[in-house]
Rosetta silent file (secondary structure, phi, psi, omega in degrees, C-alpha in Angstrom):
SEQUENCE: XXXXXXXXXXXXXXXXXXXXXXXXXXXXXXXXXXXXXXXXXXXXXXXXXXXXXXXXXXXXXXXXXXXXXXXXXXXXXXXXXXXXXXXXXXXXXXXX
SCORE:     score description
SCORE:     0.000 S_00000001
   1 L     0.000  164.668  171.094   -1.804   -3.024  -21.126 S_00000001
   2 H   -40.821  -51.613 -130.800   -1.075   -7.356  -20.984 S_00000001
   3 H   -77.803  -42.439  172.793    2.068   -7.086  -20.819 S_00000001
   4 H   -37.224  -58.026 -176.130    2.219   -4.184  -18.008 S_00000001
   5 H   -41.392  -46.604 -176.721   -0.322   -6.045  -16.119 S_00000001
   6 H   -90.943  -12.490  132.913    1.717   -9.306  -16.054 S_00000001
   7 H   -32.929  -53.987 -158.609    4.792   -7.293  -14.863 S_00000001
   8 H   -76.354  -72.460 -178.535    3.074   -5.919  -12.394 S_00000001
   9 H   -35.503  -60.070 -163.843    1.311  -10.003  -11.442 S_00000001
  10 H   -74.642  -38.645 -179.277    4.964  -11.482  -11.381 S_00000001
  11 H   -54.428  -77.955 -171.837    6.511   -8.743   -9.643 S_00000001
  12 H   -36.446  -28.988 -157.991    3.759   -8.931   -6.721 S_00000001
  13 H   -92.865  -47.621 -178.641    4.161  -13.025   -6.600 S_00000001
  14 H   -38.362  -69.415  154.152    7.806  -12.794   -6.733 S_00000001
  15 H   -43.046  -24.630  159.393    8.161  -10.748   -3.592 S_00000001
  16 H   -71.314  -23.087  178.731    5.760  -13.598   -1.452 S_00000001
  17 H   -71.106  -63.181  166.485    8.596  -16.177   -2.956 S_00000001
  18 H   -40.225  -35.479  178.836   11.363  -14.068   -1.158 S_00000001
  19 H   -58.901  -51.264 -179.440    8.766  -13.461    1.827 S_00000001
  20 H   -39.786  -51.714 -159.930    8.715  -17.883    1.651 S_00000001
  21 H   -61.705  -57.784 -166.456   12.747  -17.698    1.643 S_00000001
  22 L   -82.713   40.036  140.041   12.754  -15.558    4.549 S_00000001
  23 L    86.895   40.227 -167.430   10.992  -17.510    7.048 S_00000001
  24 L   -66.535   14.516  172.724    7.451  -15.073    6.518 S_00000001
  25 L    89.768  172.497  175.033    5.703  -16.211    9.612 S_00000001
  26 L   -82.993 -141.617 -126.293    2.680  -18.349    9.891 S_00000001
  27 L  -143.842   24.685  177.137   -0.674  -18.094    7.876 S_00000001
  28 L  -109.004  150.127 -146.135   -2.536  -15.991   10.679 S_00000001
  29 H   -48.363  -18.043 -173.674   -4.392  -13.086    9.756 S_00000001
  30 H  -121.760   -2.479  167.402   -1.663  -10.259   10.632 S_00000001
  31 H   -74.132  -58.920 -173.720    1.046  -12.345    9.212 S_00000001
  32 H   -59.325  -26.724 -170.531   -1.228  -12.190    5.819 S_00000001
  33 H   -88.545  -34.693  177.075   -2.317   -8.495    5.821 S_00000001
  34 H   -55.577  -63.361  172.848    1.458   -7.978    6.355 S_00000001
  35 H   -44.403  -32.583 -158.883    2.384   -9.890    3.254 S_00000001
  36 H   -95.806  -17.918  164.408   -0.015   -8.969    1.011 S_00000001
  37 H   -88.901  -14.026 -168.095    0.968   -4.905    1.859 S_00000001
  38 H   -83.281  -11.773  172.076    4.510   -5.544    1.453 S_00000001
  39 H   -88.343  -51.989  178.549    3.680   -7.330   -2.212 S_00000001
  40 H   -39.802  -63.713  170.399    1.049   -4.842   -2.966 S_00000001
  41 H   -32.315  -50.940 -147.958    3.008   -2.085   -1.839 S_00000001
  42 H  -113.626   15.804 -169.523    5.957   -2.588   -3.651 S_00000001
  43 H  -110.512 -108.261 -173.397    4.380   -3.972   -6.663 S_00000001
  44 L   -80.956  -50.234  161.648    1.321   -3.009   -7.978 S_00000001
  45 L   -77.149   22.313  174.990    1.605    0.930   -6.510 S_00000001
  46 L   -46.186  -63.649 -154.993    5.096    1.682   -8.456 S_00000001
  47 L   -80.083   11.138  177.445    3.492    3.915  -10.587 S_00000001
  48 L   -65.925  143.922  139.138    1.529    5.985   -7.667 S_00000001
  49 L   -84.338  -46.407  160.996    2.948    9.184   -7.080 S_00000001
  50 L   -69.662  168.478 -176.767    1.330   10.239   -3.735 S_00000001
  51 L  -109.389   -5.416  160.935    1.620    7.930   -0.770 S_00000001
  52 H   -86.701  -13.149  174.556   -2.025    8.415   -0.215 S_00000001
  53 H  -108.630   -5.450  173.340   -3.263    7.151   -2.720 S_00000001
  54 H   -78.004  -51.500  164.317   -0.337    4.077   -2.823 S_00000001
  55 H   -31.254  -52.954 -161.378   -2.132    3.631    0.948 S_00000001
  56 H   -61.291  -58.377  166.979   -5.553    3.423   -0.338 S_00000001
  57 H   -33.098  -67.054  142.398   -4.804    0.895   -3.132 S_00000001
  58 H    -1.091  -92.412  175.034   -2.735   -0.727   -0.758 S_00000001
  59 H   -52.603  -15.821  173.304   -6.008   -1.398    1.507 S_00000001
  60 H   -98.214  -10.494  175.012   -7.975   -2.174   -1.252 S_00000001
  61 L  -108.601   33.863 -139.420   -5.676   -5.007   -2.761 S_00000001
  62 L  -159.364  -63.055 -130.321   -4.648   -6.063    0.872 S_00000001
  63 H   -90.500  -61.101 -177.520   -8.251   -7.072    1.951 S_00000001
  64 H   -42.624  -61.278  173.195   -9.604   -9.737   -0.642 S_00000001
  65 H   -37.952  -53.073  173.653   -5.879  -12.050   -0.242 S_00000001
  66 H   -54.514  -46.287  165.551   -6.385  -11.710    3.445 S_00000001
  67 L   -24.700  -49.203 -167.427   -9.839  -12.825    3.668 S_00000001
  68 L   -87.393   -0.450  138.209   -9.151  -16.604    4.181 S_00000001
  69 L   -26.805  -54.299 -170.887   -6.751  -15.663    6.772 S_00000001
  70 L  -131.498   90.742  158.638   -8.691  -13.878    9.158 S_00000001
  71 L   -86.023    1.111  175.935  -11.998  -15.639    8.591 S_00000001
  72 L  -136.113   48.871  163.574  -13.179  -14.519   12.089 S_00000001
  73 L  -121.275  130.213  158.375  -12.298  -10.711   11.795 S_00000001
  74 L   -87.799 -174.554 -158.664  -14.627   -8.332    9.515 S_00000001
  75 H   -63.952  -46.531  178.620  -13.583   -5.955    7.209 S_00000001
  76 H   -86.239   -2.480  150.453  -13.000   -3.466    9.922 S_00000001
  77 H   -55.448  -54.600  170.769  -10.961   -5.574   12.007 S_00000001
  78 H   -39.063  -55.326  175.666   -8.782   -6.091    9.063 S_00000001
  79 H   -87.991   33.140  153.811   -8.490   -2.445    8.212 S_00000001
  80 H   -93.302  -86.851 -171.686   -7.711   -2.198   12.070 S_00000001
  81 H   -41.952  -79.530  178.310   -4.936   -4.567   11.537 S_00000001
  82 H   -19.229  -68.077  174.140   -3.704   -3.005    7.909 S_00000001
  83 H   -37.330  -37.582 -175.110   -3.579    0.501   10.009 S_00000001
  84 H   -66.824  -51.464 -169.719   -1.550   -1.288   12.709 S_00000001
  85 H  -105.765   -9.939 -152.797    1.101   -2.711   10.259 S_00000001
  86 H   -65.021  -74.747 -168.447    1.059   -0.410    6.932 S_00000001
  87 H   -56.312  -25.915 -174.230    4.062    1.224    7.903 S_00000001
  88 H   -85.332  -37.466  171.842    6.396   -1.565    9.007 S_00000001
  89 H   -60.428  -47.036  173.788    5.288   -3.854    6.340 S_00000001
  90 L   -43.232  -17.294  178.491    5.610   -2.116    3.576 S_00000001
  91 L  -156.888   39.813 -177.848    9.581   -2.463    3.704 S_00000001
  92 L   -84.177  -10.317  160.601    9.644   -5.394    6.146 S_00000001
  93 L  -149.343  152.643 -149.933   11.599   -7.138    3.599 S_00000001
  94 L   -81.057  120.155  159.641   14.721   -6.209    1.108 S_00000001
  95 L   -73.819  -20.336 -152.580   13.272   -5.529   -2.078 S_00000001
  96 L   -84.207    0.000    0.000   16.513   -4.180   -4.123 S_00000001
């Protein structure tokens, strides 16, 4: 539903404003895929029960955000990089 959705939308943006506070590195491409799993992650896959399918999502909301980032990696560079960082990102900064 709206209002779930925009829970979800504030929630996600909220965690890059804490990423801002804490010094989140610069704007290159492994900086971005980092951010965007550690908002995704912890965000928009709450309601996931498996961790495979919170991954997948993860990689599939991760990739678009990222794009303008890494304009001179392709998609499987990217998902190189995502693979690389998934675990450490995901709780590279204190959500509670």
């Amino acid at each position: 539903d709206r209002d779930e959705f925009a829970r979800t939308v504030l929630h996600h943006e909220m965690l890059h404003a804490i990423q801002n506070c804490d010094g989140a590195g610069d704007d290159s491409c492994e900086n971005s895929i980092c951010r965007e799993i550690h908002a995704y992650y912890n965000a928009n896959t709450l309601g996931f029960g498996r961790e495979d399918e919170k991954r997948i999502a993860t990689l599939e909301g991760v990739l678009l955000p990222s794009a303008k980032h890494c304009r001179n990696c392709d998609e499987k560079k990217m998902t190189d990089i995502f693979d690389n960082k998934y675990d450490s990102c995901k709780s590279k900064w204190i959500t509670k």
